[in-house]
N, C-alpha and C positions, 0 to 999 in steps of 0.2 A: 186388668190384673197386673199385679208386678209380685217381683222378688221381694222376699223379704226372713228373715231369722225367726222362728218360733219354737217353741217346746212344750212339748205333750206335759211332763211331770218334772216337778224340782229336783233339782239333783247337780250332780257333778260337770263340766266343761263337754261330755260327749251327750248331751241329753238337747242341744243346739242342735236345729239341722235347717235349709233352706228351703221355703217353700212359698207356694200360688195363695198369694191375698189380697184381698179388694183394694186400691188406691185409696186414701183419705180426700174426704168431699172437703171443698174449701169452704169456709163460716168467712162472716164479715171480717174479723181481725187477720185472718191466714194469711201468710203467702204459701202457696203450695210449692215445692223446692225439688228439681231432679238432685237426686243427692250423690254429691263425689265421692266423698269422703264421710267416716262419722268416727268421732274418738269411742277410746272405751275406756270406761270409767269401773271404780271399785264399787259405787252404786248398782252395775248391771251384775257384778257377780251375787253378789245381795240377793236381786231380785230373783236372779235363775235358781240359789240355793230355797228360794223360799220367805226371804226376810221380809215383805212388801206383801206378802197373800200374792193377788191376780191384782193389779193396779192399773185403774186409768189416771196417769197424771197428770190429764188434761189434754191432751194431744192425739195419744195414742194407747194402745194397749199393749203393742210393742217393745221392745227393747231400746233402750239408747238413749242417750239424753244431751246429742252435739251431733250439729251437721255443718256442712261445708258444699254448697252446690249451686244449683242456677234457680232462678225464680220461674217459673210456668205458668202459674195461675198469680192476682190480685183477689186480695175478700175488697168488698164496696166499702170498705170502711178502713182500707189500709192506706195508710199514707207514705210519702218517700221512697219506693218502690215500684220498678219498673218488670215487666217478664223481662228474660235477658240478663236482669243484673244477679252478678254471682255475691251471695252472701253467707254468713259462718251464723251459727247463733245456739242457744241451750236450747232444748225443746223439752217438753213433758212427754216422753217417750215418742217412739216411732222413727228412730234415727237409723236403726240395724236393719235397714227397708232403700229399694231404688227411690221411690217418692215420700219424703215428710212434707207435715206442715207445721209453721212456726208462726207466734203471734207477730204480729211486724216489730211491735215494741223488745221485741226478744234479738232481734235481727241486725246483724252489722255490715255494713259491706265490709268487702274482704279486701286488706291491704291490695294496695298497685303491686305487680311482681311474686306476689306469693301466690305459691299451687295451695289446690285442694287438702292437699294432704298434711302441710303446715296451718291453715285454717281450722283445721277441724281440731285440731288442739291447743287450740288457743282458751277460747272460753270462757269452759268450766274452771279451769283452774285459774287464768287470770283473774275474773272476775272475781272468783272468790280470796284467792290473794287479795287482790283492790279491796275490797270488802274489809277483811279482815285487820289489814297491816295500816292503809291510811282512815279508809273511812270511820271505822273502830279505833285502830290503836293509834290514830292520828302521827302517825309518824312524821319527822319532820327533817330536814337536810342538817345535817351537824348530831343528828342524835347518833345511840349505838341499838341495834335491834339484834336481839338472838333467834335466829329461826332452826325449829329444831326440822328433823329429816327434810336437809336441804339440795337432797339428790330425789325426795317424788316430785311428784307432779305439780302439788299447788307449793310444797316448798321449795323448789328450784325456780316456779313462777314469782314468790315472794321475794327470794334474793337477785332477782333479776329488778325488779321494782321499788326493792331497798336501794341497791344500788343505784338507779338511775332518780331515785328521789336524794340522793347524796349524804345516804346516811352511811353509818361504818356499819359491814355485814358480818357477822360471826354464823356461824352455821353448824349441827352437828350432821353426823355421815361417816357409812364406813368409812375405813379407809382408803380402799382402792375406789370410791367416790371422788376424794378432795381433789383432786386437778381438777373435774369438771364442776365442781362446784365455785373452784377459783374463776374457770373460764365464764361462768353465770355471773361472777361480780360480786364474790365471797372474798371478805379481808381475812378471813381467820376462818378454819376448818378443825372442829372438834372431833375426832372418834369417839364416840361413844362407847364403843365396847371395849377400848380399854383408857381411856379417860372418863374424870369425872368433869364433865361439865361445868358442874359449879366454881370447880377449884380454879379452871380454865379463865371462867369467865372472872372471875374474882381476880385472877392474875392479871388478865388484860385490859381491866380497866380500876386495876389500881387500887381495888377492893370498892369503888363507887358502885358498881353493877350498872343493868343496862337499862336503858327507858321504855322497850317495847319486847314482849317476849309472844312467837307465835309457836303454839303448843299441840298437837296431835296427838300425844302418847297420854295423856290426864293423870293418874293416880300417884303410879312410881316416879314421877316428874314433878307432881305440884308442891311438896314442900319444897323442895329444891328451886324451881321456878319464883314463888315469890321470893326465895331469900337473896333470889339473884337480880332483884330489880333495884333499880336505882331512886331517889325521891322522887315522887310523883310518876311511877314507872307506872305502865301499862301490861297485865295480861292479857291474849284475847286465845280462848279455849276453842279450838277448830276442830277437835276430833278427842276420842277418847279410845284408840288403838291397845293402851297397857291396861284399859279398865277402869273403873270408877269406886273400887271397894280400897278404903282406909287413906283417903287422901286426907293429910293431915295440913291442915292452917294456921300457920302464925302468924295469930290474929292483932299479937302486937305490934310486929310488923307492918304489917295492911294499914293500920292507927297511925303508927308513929312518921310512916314513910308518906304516907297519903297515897296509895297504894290504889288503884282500880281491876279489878277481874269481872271480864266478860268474855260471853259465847254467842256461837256463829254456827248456825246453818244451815245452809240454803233451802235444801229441800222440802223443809221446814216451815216454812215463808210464803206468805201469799203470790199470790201472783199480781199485784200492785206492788209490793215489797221488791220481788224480780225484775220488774219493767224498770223500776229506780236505780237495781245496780248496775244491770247492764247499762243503763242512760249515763253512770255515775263514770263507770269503765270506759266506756266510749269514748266520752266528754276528755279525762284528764289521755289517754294511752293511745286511744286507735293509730290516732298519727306519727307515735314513737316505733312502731313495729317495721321491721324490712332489713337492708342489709347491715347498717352500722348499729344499728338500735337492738329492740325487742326481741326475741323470737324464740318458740316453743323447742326445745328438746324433744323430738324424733328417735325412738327408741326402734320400732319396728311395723312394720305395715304387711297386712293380712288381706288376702278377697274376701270379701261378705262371706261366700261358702266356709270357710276357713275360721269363723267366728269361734267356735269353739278351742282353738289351738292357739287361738289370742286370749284370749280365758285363761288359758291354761298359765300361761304364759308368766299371765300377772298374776294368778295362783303361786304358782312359785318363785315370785317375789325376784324374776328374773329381769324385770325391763328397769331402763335408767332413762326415767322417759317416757312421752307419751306414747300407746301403740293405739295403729289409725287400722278401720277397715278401709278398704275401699271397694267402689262399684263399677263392673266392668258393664258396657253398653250392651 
């Protein structure tokens, strides 16, 4: 038996509580994983409200969907992987648990020097950054990229990876955001709630606009969004946070500019589709993460008992940053 996070019925952040459940049996692909660390993600609030039904998403039945810990078990059919070695990776639930299992193909080791607790939020969000901004919006060194709410989590991930692919980073974000958003590798910091972004961006690059735009909010943003792209500009849709009713298109625009719009997400996506970003993430970043380089924004860390107060947490729209559980022995 181990520890692990469940709930009786859907509901609010106190409906979490910890409890005695079976360990997960390893299949050929697992590495079975004592687990350090697990981020939490705006996906588990989702699922404790209800949004998911009961889901297995392959993994587990569980909560969580990022782990950071040591290998214990090998499946016969996992390759590159040792017991002993400590690795980070997405899983299809069962992260809010002492032991997960992860497909190997899902699995990274975890930078030289870094603890549990800066692994376990890496990830989901880089990963989907990577995804989004090069793999998608093909961004490239000299271009200009707008990424909007560049103090969460995959958007502070995205301006950290604009920036170190040597593009110019504009970003919106409150206010009392922009210093760390400068600190992520942000040339220009928009407010949003009392700027208009367009005019911003209109101003800053001379009335050209910009060649990549990463979008979370969808409706109240999309006309504005393409009018703010530059020739052959890229949109790529990662979230629809303001809604998806009366999003208006200027379609002669998209025509006349050569204009591309596309979306992204993950959850969404096979699990061959999965194996390929994280391999894609891997490939170009793993080795940029550590002290001069990479590294995830830590907002706050919680014990597994305490899951609920991390909920809460990110309910109220208080963290700047990822918040990590962690697992006491």
């Amino acid at each position: 038996m181990m520890k692990a996070i469940t709930f009786d019925q859907f509901g609010p952040a106190d409906v979490l509580k910890i409890s005695d459940v079976a360990e997960p049996q390893c299949r050929p692909d697992d590495l079975v994983v004592r687990v350090r660390a697990a981020g939490v993600n705006r996906a588990d609030l989702t699922q404790r409200r209800g949004g998911y039904g009961r889901p297995d998403f392959g993994d587990s039945t569980l909560m969580g969907l990022e782990i950071a810990g040591d290998v214990i078990a090998v499946g016969e059919k996992a390759k590159g992987y040792r017991v002993g070695d400590r690795v980070m990776g997405i899983v299809g639930g069962g992260a809010y648990a002492e032991i997960a299992r992860i497909d190997y193909r899902m699995a990274m080791p975890i930078p030289e020097n870094m603890d549990y607790i800066h692994a376990a939020a890496i990830t989901e969000v880089f990963v989907t950054a990577h995804e989004a901004l090069i793999h998608l919006g093909k961004l490239k060194p000299g271009e200009t990229v707008l990424i909007h709410a560049g103090a969460g989590g995959v958007g502070g991930a995205a301006v950290q990876l604009a920036h170190a692919t040597g593009a110019t980073v504009i970003t919106t974000a409150k206010r009392e955001a922009h210093e760390q958003v400068h600190r992520l590798g942000a040339d220009h910091a928009i407010d949003y709630v009392n700027e208009d972004f367009s005019n911003v961006v209109a101003r800053l690059t001379e009335g050209r606009g910009v060649d990549v735009i990463l979008d979370f909010i969808g409706a109240p943003y999309f006309e504005r969004n393409v009018n703010a792209l530059n020739f052959g500009g890229r949109l790529v849709q990662i979230g629809i946070m303001g809604g998806v009713e009366n999003a208006r298109i200027p379609l002669e625009r998209v025509l006349y500019r050569h204009l591309q719009i596309m979306g992204t997400v993950m959850k969404s996506r096979s699990q061959e589709v999965k194996h390929e970003m994280s391999r894609r993430f891997k490939a170009r970043w793993l080795s940029h993460f550590g002290e001069a380089g990479l590294n995830p924004v830590i907002d706050s860390v919680f014990p597994l008992a305490e899951a609920g107060k991390a909920h809460q947490r990110m309910e109220d729209g208080l963290n700047v940053g990822k918040i990590v559980l962690t697992m006491t022995e």
